[in-house]
TORKOL-4160 file (C-alpha; in steps of 0.2 Angstrom, whole numbers, padded with zeros to 4 digits, m for minus):
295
<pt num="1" X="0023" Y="m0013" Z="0030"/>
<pt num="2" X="0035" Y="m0023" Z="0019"/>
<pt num="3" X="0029" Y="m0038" Z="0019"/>
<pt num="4" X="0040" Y="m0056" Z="0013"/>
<pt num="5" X="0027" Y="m0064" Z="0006"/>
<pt num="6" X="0036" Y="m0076" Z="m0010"/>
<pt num="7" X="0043" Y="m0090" Z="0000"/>
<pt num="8" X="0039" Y="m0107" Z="m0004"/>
<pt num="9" X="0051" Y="m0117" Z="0007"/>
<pt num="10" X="0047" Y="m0105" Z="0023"/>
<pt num="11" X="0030" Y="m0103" Z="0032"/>
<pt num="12" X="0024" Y="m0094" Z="0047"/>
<pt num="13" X="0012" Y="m0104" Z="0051"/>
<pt num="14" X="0004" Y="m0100" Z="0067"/>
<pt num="15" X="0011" Y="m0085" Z="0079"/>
<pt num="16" X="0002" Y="m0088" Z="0096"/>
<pt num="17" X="0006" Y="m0086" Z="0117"/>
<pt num="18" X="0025" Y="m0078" Z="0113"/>
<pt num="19" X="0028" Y="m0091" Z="0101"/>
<pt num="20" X="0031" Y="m0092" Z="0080"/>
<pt num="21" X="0026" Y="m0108" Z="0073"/>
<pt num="22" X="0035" Y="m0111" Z="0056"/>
<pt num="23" X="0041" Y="m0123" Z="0044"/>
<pt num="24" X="0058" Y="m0122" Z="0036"/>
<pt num="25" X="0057" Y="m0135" Z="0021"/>
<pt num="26" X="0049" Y="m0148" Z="0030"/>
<pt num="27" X="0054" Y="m0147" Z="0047"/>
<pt num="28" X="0041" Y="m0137" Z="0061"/>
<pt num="29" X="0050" Y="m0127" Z="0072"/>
<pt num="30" X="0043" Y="m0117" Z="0087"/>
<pt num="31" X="0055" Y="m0103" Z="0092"/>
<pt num="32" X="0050" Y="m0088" Z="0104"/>
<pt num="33" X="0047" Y="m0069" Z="0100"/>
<pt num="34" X="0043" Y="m0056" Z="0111"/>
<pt num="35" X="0030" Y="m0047" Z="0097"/>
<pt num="36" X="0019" Y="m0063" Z="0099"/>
<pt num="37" X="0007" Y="m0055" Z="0116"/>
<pt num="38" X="m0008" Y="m0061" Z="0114"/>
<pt num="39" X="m0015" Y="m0079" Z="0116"/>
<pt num="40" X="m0026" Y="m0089" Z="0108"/>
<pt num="41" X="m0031" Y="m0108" Z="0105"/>
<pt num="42" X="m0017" Y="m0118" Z="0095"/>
<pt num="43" X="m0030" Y="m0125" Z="0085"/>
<pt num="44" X="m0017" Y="m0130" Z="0072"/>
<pt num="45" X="m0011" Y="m0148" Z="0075"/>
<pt num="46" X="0006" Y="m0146" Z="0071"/>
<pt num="47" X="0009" Y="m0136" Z="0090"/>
<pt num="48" X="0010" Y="m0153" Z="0096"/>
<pt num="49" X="0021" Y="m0161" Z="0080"/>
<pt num="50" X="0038" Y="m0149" Z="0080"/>
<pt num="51" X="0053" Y="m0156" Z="0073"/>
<pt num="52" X="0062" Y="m0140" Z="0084"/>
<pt num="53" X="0055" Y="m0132" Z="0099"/>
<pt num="54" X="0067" Y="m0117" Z="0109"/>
<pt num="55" X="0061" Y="m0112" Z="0127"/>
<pt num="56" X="0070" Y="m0097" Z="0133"/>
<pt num="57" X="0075" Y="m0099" Z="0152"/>
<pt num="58" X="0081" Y="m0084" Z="0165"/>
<pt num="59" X="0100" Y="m0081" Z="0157"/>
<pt num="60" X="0098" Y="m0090" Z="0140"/>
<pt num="61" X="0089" Y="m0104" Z="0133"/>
<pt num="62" X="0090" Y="m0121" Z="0123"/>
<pt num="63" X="0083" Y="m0130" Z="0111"/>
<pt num="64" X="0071" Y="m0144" Z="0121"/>
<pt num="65" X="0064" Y="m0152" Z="0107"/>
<pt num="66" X="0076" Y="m0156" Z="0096"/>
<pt num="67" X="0073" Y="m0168" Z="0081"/>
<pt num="68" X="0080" Y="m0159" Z="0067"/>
<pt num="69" X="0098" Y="m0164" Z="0057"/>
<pt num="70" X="0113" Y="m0153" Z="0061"/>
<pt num="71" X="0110" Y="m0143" Z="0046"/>
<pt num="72" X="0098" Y="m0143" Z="0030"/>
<pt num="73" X="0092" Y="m0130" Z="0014"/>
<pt num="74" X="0079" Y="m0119" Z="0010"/>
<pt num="75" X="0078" Y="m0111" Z="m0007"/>
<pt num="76" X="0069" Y="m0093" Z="m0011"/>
<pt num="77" X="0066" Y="m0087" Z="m0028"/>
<pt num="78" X="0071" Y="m0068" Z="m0028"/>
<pt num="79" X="0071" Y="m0055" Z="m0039"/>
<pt num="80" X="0088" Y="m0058" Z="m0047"/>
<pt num="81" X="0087" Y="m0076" Z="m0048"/>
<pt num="82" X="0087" Y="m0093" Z="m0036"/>
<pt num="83" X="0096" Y="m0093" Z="m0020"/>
<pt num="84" X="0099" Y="m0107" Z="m0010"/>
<pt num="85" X="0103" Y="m0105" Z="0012"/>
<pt num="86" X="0110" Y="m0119" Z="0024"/>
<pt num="87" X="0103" Y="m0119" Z="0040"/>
<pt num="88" X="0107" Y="m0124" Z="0057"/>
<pt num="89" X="0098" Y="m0124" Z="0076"/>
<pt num="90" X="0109" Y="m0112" Z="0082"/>
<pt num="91" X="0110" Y="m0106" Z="0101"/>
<pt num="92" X="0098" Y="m0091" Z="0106"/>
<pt num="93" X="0084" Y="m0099" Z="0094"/>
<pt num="94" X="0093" Y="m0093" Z="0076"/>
<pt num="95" X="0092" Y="m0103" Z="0060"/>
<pt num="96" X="0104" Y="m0093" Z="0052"/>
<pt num="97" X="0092" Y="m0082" Z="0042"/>
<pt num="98" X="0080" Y="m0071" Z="0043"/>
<pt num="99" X="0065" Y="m0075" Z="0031"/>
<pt num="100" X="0057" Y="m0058" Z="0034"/>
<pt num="101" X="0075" Y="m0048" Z="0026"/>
<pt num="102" X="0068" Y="m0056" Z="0006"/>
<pt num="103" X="0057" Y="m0041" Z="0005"/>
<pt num="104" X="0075" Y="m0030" Z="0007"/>
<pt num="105" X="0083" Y="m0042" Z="m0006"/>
<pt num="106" X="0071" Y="m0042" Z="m0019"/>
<pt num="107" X="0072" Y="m0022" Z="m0017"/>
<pt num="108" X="0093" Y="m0020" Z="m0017"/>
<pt num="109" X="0093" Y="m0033" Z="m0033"/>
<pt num="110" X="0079" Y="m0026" Z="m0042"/>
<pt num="111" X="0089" Y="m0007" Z="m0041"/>
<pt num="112" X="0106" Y="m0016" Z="m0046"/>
<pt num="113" X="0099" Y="m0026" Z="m0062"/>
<pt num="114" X="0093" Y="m0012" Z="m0068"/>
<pt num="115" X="0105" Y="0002" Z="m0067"/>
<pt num="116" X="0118" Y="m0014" Z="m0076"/>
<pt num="117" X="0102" Y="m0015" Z="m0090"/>
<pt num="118" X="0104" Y="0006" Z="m0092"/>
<pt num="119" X="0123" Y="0001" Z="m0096"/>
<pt num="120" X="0130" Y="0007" Z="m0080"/>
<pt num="121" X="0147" Y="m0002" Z="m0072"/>
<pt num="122" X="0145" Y="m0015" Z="m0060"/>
<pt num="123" X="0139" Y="m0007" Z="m0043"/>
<pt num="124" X="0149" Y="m0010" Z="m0028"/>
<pt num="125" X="0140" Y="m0013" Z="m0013"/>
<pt num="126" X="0146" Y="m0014" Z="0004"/>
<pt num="127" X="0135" Y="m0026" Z="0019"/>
<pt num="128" X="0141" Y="m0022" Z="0035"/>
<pt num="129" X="0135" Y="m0034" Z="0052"/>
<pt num="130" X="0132" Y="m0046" Z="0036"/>
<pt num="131" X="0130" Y="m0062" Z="0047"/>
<pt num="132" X="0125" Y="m0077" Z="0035"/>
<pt num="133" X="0124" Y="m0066" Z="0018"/>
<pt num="134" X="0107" Y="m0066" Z="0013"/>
<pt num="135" X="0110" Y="m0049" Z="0005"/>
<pt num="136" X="0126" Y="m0054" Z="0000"/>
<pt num="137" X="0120" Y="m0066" Z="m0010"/>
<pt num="138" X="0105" Y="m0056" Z="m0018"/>
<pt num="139" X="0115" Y="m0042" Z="m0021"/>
<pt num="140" X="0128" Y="m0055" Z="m0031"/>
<pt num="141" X="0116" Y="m0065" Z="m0040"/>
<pt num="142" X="0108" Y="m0045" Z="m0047"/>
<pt num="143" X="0129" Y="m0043" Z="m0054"/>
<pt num="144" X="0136" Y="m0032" Z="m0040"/>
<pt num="145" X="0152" Y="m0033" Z="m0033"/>
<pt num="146" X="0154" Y="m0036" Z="m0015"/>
<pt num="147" X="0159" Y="m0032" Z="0000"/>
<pt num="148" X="0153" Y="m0043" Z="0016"/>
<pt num="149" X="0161" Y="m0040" Z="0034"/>
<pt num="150" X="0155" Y="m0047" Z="0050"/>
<pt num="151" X="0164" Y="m0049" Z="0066"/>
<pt num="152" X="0161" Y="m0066" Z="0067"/>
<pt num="153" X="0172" Y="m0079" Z="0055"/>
<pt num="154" X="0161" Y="m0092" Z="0058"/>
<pt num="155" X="0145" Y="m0081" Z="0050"/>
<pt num="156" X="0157" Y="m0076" Z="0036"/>
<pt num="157" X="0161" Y="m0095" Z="0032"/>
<pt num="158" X="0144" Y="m0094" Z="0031"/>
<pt num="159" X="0142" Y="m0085" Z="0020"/>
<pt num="160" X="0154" Y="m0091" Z="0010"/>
<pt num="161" X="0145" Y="m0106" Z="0009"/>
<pt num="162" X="0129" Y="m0101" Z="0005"/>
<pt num="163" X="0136" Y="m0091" Z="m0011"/>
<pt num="164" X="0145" Y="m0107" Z="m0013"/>
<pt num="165" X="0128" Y="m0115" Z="m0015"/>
<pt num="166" X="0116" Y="m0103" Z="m0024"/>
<pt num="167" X="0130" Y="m0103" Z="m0037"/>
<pt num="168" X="0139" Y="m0087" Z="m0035"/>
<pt num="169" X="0158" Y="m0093" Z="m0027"/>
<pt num="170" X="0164" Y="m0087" Z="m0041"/>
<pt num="171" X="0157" Y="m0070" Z="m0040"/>
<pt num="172" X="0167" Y="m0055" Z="m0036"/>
<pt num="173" X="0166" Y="m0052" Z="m0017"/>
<pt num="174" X="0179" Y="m0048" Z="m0001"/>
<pt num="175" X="0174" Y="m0057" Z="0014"/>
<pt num="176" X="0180" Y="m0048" Z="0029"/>
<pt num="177" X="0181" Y="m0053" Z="0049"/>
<pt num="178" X="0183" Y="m0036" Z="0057"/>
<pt num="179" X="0172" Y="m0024" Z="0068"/>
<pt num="180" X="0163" Y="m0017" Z="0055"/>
<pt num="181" X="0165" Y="0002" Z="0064"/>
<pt num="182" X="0184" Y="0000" Z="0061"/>
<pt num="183" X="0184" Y="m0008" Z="0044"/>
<pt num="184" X="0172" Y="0009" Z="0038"/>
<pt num="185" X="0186" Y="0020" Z="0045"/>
<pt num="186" X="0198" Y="0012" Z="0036"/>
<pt num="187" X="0189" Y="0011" Z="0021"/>
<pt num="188" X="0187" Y="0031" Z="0023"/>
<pt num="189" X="0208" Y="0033" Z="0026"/>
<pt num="190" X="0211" Y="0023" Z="0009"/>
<pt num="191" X="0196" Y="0033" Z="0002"/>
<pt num="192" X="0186" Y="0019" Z="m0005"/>
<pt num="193" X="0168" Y="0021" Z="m0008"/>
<pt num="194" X="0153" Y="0011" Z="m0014"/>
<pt num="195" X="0135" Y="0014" Z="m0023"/>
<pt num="196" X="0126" Y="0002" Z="m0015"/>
<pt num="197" X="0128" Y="0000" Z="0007"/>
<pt num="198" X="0116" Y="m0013" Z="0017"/>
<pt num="199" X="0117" Y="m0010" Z="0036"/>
<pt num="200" X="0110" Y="m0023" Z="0047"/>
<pt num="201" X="0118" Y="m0020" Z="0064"/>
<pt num="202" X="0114" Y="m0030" Z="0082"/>
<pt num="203" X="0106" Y="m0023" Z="0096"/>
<pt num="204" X="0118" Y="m0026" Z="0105"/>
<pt num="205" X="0135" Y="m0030" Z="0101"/>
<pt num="206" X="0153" Y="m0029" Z="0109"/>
<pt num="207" X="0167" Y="m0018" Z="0103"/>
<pt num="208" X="0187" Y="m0023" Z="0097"/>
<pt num="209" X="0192" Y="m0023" Z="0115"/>
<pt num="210" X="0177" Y="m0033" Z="0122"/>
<pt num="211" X="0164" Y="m0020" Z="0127"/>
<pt num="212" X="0148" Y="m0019" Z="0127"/>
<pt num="213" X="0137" Y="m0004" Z="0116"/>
<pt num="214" X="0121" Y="m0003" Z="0113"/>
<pt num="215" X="0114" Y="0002" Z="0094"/>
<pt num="216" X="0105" Y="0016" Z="0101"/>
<pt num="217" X="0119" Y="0025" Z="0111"/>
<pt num="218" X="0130" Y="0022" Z="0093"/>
<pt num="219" X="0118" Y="0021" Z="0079"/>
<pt num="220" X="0122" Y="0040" Z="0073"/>
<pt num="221" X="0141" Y="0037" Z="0074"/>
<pt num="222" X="0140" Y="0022" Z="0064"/>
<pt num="223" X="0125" Y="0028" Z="0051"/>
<pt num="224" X="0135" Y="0044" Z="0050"/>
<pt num="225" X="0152" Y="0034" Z="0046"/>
<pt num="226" X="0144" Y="0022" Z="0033"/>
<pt num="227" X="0136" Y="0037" Z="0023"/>
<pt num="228" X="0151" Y="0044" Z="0021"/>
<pt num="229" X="0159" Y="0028" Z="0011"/>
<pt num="230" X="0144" Y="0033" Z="m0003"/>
<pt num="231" X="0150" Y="0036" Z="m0021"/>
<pt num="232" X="0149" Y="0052" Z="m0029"/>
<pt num="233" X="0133" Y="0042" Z="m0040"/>
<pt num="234" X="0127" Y="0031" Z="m0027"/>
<pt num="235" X="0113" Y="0019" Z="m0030"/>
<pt num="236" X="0105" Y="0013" Z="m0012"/>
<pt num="237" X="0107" Y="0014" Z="0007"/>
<pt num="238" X="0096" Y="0003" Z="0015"/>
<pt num="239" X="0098" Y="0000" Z="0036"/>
<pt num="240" X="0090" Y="m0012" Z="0047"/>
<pt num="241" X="0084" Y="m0013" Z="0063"/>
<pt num="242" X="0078" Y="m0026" Z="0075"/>
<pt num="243" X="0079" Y="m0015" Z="0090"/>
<pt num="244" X="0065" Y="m0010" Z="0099"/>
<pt num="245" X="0070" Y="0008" Z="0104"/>
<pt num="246" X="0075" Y="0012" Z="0086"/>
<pt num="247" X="0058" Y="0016" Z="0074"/>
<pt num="248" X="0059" Y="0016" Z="0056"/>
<pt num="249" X="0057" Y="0034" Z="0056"/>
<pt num="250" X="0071" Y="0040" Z="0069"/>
<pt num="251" X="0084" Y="0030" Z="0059"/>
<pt num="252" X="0075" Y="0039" Z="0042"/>
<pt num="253" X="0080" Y="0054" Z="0051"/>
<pt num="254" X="0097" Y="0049" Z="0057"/>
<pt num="255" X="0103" Y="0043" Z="0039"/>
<pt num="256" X="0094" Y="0057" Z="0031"/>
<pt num="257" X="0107" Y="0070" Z="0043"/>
<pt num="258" X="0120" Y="0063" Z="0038"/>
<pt num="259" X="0118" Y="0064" Z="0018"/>
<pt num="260" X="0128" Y="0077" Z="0011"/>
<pt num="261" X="0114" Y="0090" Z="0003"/>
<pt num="262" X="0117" Y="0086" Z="m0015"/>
<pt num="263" X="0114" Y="0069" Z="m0013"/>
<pt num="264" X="0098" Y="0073" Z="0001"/>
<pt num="265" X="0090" Y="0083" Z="m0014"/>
<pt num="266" X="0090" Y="0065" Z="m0024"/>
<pt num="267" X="0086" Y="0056" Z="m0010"/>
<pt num="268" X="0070" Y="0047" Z="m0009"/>
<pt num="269" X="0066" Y="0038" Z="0007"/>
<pt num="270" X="0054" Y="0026" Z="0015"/>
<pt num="271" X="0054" Y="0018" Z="0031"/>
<pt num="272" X="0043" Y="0004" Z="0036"/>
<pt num="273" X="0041" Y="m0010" Z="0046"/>
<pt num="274" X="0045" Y="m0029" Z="0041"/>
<pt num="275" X="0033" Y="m0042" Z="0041"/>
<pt num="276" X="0030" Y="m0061" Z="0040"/>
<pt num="277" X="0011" Y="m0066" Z="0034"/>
<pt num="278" X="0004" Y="m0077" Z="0046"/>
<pt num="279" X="m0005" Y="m0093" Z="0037"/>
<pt num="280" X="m0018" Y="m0097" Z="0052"/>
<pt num="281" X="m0023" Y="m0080" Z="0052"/>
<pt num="282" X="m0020" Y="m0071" Z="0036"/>
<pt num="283" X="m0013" Y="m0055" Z="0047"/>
<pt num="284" X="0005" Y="m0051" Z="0048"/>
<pt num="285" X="0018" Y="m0051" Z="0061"/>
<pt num="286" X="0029" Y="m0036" Z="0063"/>
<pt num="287" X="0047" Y="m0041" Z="0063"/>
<pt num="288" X="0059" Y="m0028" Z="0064"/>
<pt num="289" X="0060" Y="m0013" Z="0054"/>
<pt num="290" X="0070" Y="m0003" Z="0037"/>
<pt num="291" X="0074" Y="0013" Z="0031"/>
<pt num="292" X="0076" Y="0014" Z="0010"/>
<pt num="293" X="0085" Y="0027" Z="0001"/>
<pt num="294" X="0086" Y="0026" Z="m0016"/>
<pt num="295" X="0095" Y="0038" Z="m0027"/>
């Protein structure tokens, strides 16, 4: 297990009755997750202190405890440098990050600073289903140039702001709204390419003309697509996955497929689960998985 075990402004503190029971900066919030089965005793005081509490309801949910500001900051110190996140109680429990992905960003910046210090070009790196940036902004801070493309512009304004803040707007990077399937097929037709491609696609999702597909009935189609935009020298391909059907080592597999053999034969891959470190009881909390490749 990958384990993202460097913050100092985030905290799982407690994981207990299919709830988390966290601190982001110095507000507590309890938010719900379906890997939390057992039960226990909530010793911890803070159960009964949240600044944020989500219940989930039969068609959706809300925030029913809600003492929080509309939006605050948490920093984490990576591997290429300082970064700095805006949050904000979103609907369906979100904060607008994913604390468990640094483990993922300190692994893509580590593998672009060093192929700039052996005196290669800038990498290019492509994050499709990019939501908020958290790669993006890794990937930027390491020195690569970006591409970040969501279907959502209120996530890319996002994260536009949060490069704003760790100090990157400056930074060379495309932000693009688009359905990310039909942006890569494009990119293939003007015969673009990039070393560096993070994939981080939804569940569950709804295509250009509003319907619905599910990652496991596309997530060959897609992987397969995306590999094909690698440059002839690529650096990295890293996937993610929070869907249960989906194991680290069927996705392996499926990105594996789809490399063409010269680059297979370089490929090294490992595909393990994410995980949080739970403070109360020193164990850690799966949360979603990755498949690495680096070349």
């Amino acid at each position: 297990m990958w384990i993202s075990d460097k913050w100092i402004d985030y905290e799982l503190i407690d994981a207990d009755g299919g709830e988390r029971l966290e601190r982001w900066g110095k507000y507590i919030l309890i938010r719900p997750d379906p890997q939390i089965i057992w039960k226990g005793e909530r010793k911890n005081p803070l159960w009964k202190k949240a600044d944020g509490v989500y219940r989930r309801v039969k068609g959706g949910g809300s925030w029913v405890v809600n003492k929080m500001p509309e939006e605050w900051c948490i920093s984490y110190g990576g591997e290429a440098g300082d970064y700095t996140f805006r949050l904000r109680p979103m609907g369906f429990k979100h904060t607008g990050l994913f604390p468990e992905q640094a483990t993922n960003w300190d692994w893509a910046g580590g593998l672009i600073k060093k192929a700039i210090a052996e005196g290669e070009d800038r990498p290019r790196v492509l994050n499709l289903f990019a939501y908020t940036g958290g790669a993006t902004v890794s990937a930027a801070k390491a020195g690569a140039a970006l591409c970040h493309v969501d279907a959502s512009k209120g996530m890319v304004n996002a994260a536009k702001d949060n490069m704003k803040l760790s100090g990157l707007e400056d930074a060379p990077c495309r932000y693009i709204v688009d359905d990310c399937k039909k942006f890569v097929e494009r990119e293939l037709r003007r015969g673009n390419c990039y070393d560096g491609i993070i994939m981080d696609p939804p569940s569950y999702g709804r295509g250009p003309g509003g319907e619905l597909w599910k990652l496991e009935e596309c997530a060959d189609e897609l992987i397969a697509l995306a590999a094909k935009l690698l440059s002839p020298t690529p650096l990295f391909f890293l996937i993610n996955s929070y869907t249960t059907g989906l194991s680290p080592a069927t996705m392996s597999y499926l990105l594996l497929r789809s490399l063409p053999e010269s680059m297979k034969r370089k490929a090294h891959s490992e595909a393990q689960e994410l995980g949080l470190r739970v403070s109360e009881s020193g164990l850690a909390l799966p949360c979603g998985a990755s498949v690495r490749v680096e070349f």
